[in-house]
N, C-alpha and C positions, 0 to 999 in steps of 0.2 A: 674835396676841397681844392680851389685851384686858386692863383694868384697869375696876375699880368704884368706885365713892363720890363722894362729894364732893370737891373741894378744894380746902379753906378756903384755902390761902396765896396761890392767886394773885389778884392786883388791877390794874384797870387804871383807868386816869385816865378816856382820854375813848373811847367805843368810836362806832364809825359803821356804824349800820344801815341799807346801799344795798337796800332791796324791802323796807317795813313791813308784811307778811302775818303770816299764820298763822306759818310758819317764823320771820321774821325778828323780828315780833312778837312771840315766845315767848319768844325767845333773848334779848330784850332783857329781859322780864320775869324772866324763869329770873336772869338777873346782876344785877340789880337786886335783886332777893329773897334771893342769897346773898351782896349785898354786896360783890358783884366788882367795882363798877365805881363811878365817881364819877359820869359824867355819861354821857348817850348822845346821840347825834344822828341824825338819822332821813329819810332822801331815799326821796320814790316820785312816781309816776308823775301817781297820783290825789289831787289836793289837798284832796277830800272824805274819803281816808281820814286821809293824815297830819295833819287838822285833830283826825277821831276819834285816832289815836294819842298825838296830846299832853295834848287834853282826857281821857283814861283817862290818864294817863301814865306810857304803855308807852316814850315817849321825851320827854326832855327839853327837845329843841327838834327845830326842821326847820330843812334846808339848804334852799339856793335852787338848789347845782347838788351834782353828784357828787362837784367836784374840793371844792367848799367843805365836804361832810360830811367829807370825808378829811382837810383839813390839821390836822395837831395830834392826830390819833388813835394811838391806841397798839394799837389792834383795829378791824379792822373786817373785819366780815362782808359778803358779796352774797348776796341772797337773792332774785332776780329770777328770771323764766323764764330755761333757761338760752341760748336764742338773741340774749337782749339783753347777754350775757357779753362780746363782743369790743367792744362798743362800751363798754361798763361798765369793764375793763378799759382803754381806751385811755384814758379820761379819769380814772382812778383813778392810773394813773402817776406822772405830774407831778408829781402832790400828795402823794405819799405821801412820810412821812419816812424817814431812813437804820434808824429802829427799828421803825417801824410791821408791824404783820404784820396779814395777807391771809387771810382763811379764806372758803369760802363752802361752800352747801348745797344746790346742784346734785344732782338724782337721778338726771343721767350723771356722766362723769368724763372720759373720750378728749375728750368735746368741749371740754369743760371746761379741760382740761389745753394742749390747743392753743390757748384762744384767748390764755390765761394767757403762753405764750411768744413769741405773738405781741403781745401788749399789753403787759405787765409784764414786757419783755425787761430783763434790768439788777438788776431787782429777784426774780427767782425763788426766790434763797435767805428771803426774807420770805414766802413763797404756800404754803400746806400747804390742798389739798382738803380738804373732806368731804363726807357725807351723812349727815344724822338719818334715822335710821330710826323715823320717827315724823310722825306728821299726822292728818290727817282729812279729810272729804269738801267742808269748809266751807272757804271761803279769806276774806281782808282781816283788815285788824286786829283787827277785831270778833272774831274767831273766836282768838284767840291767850290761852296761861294759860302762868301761870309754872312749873305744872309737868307742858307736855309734852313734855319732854327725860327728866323722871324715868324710871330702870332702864329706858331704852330705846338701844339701839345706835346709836353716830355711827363711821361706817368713815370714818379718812382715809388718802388714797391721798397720803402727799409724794411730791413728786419726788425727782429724783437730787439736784439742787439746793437743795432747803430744808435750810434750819439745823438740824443738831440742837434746837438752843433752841429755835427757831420752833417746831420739832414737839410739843416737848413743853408749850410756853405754850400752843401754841393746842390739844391735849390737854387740859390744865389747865382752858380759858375752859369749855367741852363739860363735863366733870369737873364743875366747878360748876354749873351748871346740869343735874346731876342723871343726867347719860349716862356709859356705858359703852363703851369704848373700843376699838377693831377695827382692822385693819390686813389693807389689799390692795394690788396695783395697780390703775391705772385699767384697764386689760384683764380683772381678772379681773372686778372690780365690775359693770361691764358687762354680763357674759356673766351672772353670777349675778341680777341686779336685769330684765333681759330676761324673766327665766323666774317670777320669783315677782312682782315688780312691776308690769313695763310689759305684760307680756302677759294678767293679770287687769283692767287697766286700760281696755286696747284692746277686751277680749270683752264687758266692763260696758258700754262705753259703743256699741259693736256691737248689742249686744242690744237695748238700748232704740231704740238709731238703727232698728233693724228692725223692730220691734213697733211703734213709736210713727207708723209710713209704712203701714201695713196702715188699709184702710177699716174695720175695726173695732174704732180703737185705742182709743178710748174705752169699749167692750166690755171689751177688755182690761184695761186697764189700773184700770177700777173691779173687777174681782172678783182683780188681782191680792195676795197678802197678805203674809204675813212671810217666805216663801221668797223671794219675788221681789227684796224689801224688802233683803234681808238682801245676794243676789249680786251686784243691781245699786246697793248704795251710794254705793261708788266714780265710778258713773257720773255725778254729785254732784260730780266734782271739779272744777277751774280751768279750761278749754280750753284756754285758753291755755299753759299750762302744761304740758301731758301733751302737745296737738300738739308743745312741743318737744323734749319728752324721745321720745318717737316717728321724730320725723326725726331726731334726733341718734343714737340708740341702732339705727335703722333695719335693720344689718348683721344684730347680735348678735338683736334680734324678730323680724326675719323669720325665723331658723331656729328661734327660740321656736315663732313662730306655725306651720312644718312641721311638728314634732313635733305639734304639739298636733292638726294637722290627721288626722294618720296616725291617733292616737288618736280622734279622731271618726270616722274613715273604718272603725276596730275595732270602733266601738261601734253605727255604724250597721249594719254585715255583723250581728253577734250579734243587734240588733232584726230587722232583716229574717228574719231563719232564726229568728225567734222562741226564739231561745238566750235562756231562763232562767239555765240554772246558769252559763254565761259571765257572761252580765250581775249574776247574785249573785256571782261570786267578785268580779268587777272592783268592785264596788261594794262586799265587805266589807273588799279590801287597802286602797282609797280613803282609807275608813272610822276602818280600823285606821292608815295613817299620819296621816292628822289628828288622833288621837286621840295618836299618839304624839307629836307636835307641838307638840300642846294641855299637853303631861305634861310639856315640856323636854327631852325627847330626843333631840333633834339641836341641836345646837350649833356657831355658825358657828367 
């Protein structure tokens, strides 16, 4: 089930942005820009960044601790790797009020969702997942605009326990800020973001880990050009970050990364036998679904 546009009705008071990146960064500017919100408050890690976040003023002020971003919010997001979730979560509890709701942008969700009932036991019906399907290679606050949530897909996976309301408010925050709206469980998310995600993620940053260990990586890598540019972008991304979504998603990528294996082990047999027309057929269906891709023809 998905919905589009904006929307303008919902507003909140005071919103609390735990991880001011790229993601959380955004999300604050994207409500800001449509007016959703009155004030935001902003916790991270790096006191160099949140000094950049407030002098741009992507947030209004900075907390001193997690639980003190949380009291008095009416929203608030996490937007940290998601391995620092359970501890995030534990001290987000306490503080949060009987109305407050909980959303975050994790690119797992099982892990996500466990540490959620183990942290925020009591408060569940206020916690609605999600994920933007949206980013870039760049991470910190620097790297954040108000509209990159625009006509771009946020899946949230509630639980059994979230509020109808909660579902649909924190739909609503996403909404305004310019996204499109999805619906899975955290099992399927998983199994689906393994295969188009975390396992292009994994071979980008593979790639260069291999080329860049060869004694003639400086060969390489000066005559490499826009091909190269183009596949290993990603490889650009957070470490931190993708190391967690990797061990977290670990089950559902490693039979990502078999499939894909088998297909290499197809495409090495048709090089070695010097198969042309295998290797043109396999290379025009590629081709033609990327193309089809590119056209909007498949729809989650």
């Amino acid at each position: 089930m998905s919905a589009t546009g904006r929307e303008d009705a919902v507003r909140f008071g005071r919103v609390a942005v735990i991880g001011v990146g790229l993601i959380g960064g955004s999300f604050a500017l994207a409500l800001k820009q449509a007016k959703a919100c009155a004030h935001i408050v902003g916790f991270g890690r790096d006191p160099r960044n949140m000094r950049l976040a407030l002098e741009h003023g992507v947030v209004d002020a900075v907390a001193a601790s997690i639980a003190e971003a949380a009291r008095g919010a009416d929203l608030i997001l996490v937007a940290t790797p998601v391995a620092q979730y359970p501890a995030v979560f534990a001290a987000l509890s306490p503080a949060l009020g009987k109305e407050t709701l909980v959303t975050d942008a994790g690119s797992t969700k099982r892990d996500v969702v466990a540490a959620a009932r183990a942290g925020l036991a009591g408060r569940l019906a206020q916690f609605v997942p999600a994920h933007p399907i949206a980013g870039a290679e760049l991470s910190g606050v620097a790297a954040a605009k108000a509209d990159l949530f625009s006509g771009k897909k946020v899946v949230l996976t509630p639980l059994t326990e979230s509020a109808p309301q909660a579902v649909a408010r924190v739909a609503a925050a996403w909404q305004a800020c310019g996204a499109r709206i999805h619906r899975m469980s955290p099992e399927e998310h998983d199994q689906v973001f393994a295969a188009v995600s975390h396992l292009p993620h994994l071979l980008a940053f593979a790639l260069v880990h291999e080329l860049a260990g060869r004694e003639n990586s400086s060969q390489l890598f000066g005559y490499a050009a826009g091909g190269f540019r183009d596949f290993t972008r990603i490889a650009s991304s957070h470490p931190e970050m993708w190391r967690d979504i990797c061990v977290a998603n670990r089950d559902a990528l490693l039979v990502e990364l078999q499939h894909f294996m088998q297909e290499l082990d197809a495409v090495r047999a048709m090089l070695a036998a010097g198969d042309g027309a295998g290797l043109e057929a396999l290379f025009g269906a590629a081709r033609d679904a990327r193309n089809r891709w590119l056209n909007g023809e498949f729809e989650g």
